[in-house]
N, C-alpha and C positions, 0 to 999 in steps of 0.2 A: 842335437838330433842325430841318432845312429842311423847307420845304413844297413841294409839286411840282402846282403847276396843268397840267402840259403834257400833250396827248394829239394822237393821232394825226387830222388832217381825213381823212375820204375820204367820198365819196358815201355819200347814207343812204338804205336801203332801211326804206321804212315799212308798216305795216296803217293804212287811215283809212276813217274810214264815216259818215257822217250819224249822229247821234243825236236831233236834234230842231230844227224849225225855225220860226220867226216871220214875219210878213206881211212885214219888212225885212231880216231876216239868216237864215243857217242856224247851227247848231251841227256841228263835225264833231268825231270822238273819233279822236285820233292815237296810234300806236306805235312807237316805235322800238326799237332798240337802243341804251344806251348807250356812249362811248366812253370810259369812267372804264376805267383798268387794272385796277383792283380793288375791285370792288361790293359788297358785302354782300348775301349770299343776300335775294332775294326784293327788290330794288332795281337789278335790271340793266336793267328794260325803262322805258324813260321813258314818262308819259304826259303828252299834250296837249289841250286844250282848246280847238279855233279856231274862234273867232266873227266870223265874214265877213258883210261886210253885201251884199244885193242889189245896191247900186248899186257904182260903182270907189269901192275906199278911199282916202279921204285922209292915213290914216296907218297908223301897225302899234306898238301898246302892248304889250309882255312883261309882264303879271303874275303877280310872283313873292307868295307865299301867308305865312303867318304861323307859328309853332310849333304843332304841333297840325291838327286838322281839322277843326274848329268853322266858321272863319273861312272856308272854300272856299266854303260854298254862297251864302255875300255876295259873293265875289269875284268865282265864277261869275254870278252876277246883272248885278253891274255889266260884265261881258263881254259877256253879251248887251244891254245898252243902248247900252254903248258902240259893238257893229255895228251896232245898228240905227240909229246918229249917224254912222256913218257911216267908220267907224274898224276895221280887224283888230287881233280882241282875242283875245290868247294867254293863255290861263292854264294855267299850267306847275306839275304837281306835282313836288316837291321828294322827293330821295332820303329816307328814312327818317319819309315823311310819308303819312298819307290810304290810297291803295290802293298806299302805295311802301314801307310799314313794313318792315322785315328781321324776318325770324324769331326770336323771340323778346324782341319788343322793346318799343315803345308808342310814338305818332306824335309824332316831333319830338324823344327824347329821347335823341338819340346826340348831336346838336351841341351842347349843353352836358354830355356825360357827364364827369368828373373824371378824364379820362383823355385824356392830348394823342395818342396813336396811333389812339382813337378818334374823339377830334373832328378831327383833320386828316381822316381817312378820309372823312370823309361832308359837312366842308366842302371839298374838294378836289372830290369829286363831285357837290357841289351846281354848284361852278364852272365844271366839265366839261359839265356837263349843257345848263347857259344858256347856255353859248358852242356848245355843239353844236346848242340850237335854233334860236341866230341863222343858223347851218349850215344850218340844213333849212328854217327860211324865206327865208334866199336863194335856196338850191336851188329852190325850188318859185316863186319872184319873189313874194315876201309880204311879205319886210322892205324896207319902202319907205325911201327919206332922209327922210322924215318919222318918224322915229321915238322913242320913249321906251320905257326899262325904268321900271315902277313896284313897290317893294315896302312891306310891310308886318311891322314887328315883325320876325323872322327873314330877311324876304324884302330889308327894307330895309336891313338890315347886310349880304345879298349883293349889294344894287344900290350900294350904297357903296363897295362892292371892285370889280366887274366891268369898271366903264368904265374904271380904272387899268391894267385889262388887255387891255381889248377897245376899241380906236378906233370900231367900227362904232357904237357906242350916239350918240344926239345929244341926248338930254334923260334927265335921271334925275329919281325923283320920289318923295321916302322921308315914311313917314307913323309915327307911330310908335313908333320906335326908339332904340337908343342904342349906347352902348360900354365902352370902362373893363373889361374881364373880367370881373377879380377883384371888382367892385361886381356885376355878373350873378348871380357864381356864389356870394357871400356875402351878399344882400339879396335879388333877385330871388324871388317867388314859384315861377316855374317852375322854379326851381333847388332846392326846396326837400329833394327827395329826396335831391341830394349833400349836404348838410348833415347829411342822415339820416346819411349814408354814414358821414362822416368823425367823426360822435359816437362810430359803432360801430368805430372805429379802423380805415377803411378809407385804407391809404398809399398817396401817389401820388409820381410823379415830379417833378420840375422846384416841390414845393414845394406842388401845387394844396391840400393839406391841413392846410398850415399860413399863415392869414391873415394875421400878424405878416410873415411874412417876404415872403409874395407880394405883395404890398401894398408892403414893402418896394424889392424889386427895383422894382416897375412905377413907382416915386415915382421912385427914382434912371436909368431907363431913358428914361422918359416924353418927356425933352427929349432925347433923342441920339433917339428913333422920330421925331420929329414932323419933324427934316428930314435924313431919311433918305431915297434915292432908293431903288428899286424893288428892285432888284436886291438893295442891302441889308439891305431888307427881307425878301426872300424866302429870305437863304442865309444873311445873318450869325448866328455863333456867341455872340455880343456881345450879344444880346436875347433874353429873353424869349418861346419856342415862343408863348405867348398872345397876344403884340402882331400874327402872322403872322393870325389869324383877326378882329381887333379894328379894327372900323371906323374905332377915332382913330387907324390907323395910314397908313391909306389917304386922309383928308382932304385932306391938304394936298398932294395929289398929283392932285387931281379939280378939271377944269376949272368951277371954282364959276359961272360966268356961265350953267351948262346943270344945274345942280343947284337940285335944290328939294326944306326940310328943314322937313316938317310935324312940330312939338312935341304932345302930347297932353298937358295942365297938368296934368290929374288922373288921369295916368296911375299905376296901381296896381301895375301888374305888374314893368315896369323901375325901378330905382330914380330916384330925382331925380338924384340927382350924373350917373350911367351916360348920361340923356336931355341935362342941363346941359353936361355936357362935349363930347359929341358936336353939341350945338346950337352953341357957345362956334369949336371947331374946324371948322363948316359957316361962319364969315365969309366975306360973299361973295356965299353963297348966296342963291337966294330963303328965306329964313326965314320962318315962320309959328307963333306959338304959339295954338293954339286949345283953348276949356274944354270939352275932353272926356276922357274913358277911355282904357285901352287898346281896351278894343272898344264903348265905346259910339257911335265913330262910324260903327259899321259898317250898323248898318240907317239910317243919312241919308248913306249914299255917295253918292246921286245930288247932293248938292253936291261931293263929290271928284270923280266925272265931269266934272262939270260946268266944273270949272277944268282940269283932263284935256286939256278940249276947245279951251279957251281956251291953254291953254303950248303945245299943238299947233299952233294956229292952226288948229284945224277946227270952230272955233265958229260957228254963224247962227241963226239965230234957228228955223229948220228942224231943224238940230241937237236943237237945246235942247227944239224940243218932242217928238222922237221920244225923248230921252231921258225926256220924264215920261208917256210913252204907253205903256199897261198891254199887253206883249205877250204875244199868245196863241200858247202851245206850243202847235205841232201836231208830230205823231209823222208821221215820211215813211214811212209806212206807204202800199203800191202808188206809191210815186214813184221813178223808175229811179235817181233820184242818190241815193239812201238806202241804196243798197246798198253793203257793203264791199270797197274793193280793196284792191290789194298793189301793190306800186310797190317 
């Protein structure tokens, strides 16, 4: 089964409005249209989060969000620090996530569903989507050459894939994360429902229901993916539909000199092996293993900023203190730029 990242470029007609702003940056809330061929209801209209700082930016960060919607309103946080350091901070919800869930569904749980027609679906338009934003912030002259995709957990197994497909990216920055599927979908906590599934003798295609054998295939594939060039990666018949969405497949294809791979030690959520392998195949990179959670390092992000700042080269000491300065939302309530337009 091939995967089809391709969609169509054309001009994007957007809604954007101020939603809240600080003594240093504003907040605006973005809309678009998607350019995915085939959405899942109630996932067609993309939203954005740009946090522009008053002064000219010195760079332009894409943050991409995690499984679930817990983890946004830390990400949003650090978006607003990061403008008011000085930086356009994009925080981008993800298809089948937060206020992007499909009907009928619960956030974040289609990209791992046990079902590879499902999960290509909604990773193909996750893929669509980030490469459509990098679209609408050129359009608009936002995505600077100074710039970096940063993800988390989910976000960072798409920022592991994207730069293999998109040149425009110049620093990637994963925190987090891992790879390996079949260790996702047989260990991982957020997987735990497919487990469910498959006790209740729910069959799937391509083996996802039987561990013996998937696990099999991926042992005996493992070295013909790893120096596989792109193309055969994306169409050969010869591997494994799961290696197409699995960040160890995309590794060794990413210019490791602009990649940077935050481990979390006591991370709970992805297994050890799934983090270890993925860490093992970032050689190269900036590697980092740090003693935290999956999410416990989210309320002390302002040391992730902070390095943010520095991989960018938009660190000073001026930076660094607007980053620990407690900003005050103000609502642009009676301010002319607060209102929303259409473009």
């Amino acid at each position: 089964m091939k995967i089809d990242f391709s969609y169509k470029k054309q001009p994007i007609r957007f809604l954007s409005g101020y939603i809240f702003k600080g003594i240093n940056y504003r907040c605006s809330y973005i809309r678009y249209d998607t350019l995915y061929r085939n959405p899942a209801p109630g996932t067609e209209t993309i939203s954005l989060y740009h946090f522009h700082p008053k002064t000219k930016a010195k760079a332009t960060i894409l943050i991409l969000h995690g499984l679930g919607s817990g983890n946004i309103k830390f990400l949003l946080w650090m978006g607003m620090h990061l403008a008011a350091a000085g930086m356009n901070a994009e925080v981008l919800i993800l298809p089948g996530n937060y206020t992007r869930v499909e009907k009928g569904s619960m956030s974040g749980r289609s990209y791992v569903w046990p079902d590879i027609s499902v999960m290509y679906r909604f990773w193909e338009h996750a893929i669509v989507d980030i490469q459509t934003t990098i679209d609408f912030l050129e359009q608009e002259g936002l995505w600077l050459e100074n710039n970096c995709i940063s993800g988390y957990c989910l976000g960072g197994m798409l920022a592991s894939m994207v730069p293999v497909l998109d040149q425009r990216i110049h620093q990637t920055v994963i925190i987090a994360t891992g790879g390996y599927f079949p260790k996702i979908l047989y260990e991982s906590s957020a997987t735990r429902f497919a487990r469910k599934l498959f006790r209740e003798g729910y069959q799937t295609d391509y083996s996802l229901h039987d561990p013996k054998a998937l696990f099999s295939i991926y042992q005996q594939q493992y070295g013909f993916v790893k120096k596989a060039d792109l193309e055969t990666l994306l169409t050969s018949e010869a591997i494994h539909p799961l290696f197409r969405i699995d960040p160890i497949s995309y590794a060794h294809l990413l210019d490791k000199n602009r990649v940077t791979f935050i481990e979390a030690f006591f991370d709970k959520t992805l297994p050890r092996t799934s983090r270890q392998l993925l860490y093992r195949e970032m050689k190269g990179a900036n590697r980092y293993i740090l003693p935290t959670g999956h999410t416990w390092w989210l309320p002390f992000q302002i040391l992730y900023a902070r390095y943010l700042l520095h991989r960018m080269n938009a660190y000073s000491r001026k930076s660094s203190k607007a980053l620990l300065k407690m900003e005050t939302i103000e609502e642009p309530v009676n301010d002319i730029e607060g209102h929303t337009h259409t473009h």
